[in-house]
C-alpha positions in Angstrom: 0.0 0.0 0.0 1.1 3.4 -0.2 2.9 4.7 2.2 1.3 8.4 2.0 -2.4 6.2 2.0 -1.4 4.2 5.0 -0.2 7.8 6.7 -3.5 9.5 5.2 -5.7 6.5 7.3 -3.8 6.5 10.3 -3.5 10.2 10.5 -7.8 9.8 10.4 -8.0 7.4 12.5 -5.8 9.3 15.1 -8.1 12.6 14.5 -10.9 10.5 15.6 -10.0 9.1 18.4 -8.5 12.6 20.1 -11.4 14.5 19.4 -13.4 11.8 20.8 -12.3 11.8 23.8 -12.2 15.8 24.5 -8.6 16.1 23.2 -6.7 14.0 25.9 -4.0 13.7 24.1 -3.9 17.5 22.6 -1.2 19.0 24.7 -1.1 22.3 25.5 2.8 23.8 25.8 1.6 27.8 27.0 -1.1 29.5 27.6 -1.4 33.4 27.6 -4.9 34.4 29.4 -5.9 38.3 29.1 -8.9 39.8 30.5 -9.7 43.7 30.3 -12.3 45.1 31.6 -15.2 47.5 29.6 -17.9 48.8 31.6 -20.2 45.9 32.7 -17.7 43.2 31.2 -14.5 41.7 31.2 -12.8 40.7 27.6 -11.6 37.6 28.2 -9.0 36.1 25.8 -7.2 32.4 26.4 -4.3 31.6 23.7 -3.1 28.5 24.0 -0.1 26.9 22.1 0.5 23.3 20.5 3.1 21.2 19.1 3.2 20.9 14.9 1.5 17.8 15.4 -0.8 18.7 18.1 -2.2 21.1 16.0 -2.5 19.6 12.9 -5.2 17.0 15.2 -6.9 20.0 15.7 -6.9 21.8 12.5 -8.4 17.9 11.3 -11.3 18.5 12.7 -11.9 22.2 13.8 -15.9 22.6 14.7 -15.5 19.7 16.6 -12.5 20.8 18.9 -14.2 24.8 18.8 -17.5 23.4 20.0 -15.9 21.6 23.3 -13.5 24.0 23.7 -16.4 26.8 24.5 -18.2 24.4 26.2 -15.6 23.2 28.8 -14.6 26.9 29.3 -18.1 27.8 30.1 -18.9 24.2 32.1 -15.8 24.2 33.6 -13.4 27.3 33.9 -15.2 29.4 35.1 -17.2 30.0 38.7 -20.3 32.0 39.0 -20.5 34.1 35.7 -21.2 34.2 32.1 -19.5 33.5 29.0 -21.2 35.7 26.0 -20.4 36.1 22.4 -17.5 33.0 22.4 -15.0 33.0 19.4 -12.6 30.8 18.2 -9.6 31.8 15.8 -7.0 29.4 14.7 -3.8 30.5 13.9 -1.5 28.3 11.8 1.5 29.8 12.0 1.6 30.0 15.2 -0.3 26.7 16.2 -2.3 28.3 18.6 -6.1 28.6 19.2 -7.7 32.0 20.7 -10.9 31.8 23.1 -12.4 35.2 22.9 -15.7 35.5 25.6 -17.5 38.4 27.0 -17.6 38.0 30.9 -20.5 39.2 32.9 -21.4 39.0 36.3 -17.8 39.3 37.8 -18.3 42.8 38.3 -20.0 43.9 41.2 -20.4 47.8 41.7 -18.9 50.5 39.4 -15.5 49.7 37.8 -14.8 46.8 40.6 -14.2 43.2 39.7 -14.4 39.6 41.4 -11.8 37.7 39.8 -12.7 34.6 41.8 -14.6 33.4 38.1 -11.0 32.3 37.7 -9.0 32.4 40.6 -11.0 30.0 42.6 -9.9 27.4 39.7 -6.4 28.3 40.4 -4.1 27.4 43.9 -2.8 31.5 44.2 -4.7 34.5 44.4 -3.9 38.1 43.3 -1.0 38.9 45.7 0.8 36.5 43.4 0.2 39.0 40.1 3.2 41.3 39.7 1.4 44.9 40.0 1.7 47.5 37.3 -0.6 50.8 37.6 -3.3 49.2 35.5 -3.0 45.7 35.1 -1.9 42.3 37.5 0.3 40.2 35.6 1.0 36.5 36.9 3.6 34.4 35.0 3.7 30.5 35.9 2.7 27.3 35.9 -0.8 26.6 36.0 -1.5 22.8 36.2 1.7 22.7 34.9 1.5 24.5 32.1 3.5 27.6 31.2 0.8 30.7 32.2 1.1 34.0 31.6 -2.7 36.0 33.2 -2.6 39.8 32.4 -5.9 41.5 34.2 -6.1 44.8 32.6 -8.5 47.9 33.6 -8.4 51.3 32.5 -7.8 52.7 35.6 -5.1 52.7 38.7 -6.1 50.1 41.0 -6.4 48.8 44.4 -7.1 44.9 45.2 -6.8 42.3 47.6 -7.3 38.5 46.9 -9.6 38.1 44.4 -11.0 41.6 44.2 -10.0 44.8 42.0 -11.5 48.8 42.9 -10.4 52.1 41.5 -8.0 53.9 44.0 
């Protein structure tokens, strides 16, 4: 048989299987995460990074891994909010795949935040950010994966664990 065929078939066979299964075997190598918030909302943007071959599983079947993507960000990321208006971009050259949602319900008077929609997924809290005068940056490992969080707002800011108020 051909070798390309017999590449072709297994290279299908693998597709189905991973996306199957919610993309066990999809790694992801770094993720950036940026939120900024806009009135009522919080921009929320997750890019996260794959292997060539990684990637090329998920450009196989991209609806597919889109579809579960939004829905495991929405089912499981995130704590007490909601996820509006969710994109998905793919981006070859740089095998990655940016989650663009609209947050609301994380902000709870004028121009101050609950971040705990994501923190309370994650074992640190806001003191662990490196503070700039309008944005917390944190730059680790977050269940082990490379993780750089930027929360961004368009004003100076105070905070303490898992909330952020104008000064």
């Amino acid at each position: 048989m051909n070798p390309l065929k017999v590449f072709l078939i297994i290279a299908i066979l693998v597709v189905g299987f991973v996306m199957s299964y919610a993309n066990p075997l999809v790694e992801v190598q770094r993720e950036e995460i940026k939120t900024e918030a806009k009135g009522k909302i919080l921009k929320y943007r997750e890019t996260s990074f794959y292997s060539k071959q990684d990637f090329a599983v998920i450009l196989g079947n991209q609806e597919k891994f889109k579809s579960q993507l939004i829905e495991r960000f929405k089912k499981k990321k995130i704590i007490g909010v909601i996820a509006e208006n969710c994109e998905v971009d793919f981006n070859e050259p740089k095998k990655s795949v940016t989650l663009r949602c609209d947050i609301r319900g994380a902000r709870y008077s004028t121009n101050s935040y609950s971040m705990h929609f994501l923190l309370g997924n994650w074992p640190f809290d806001l003191y662990q950010f490196k503070e700039y005068e309008k944005k917390l940056v944190y730059k680790g490992k977050i269940n082990g994966i490379p993780t750089t969080v930027i929360f961004e707002f368009p004003y100076s800011f105070s905070h303490c664990h898992e909330h952020v108020w104008p000064k």
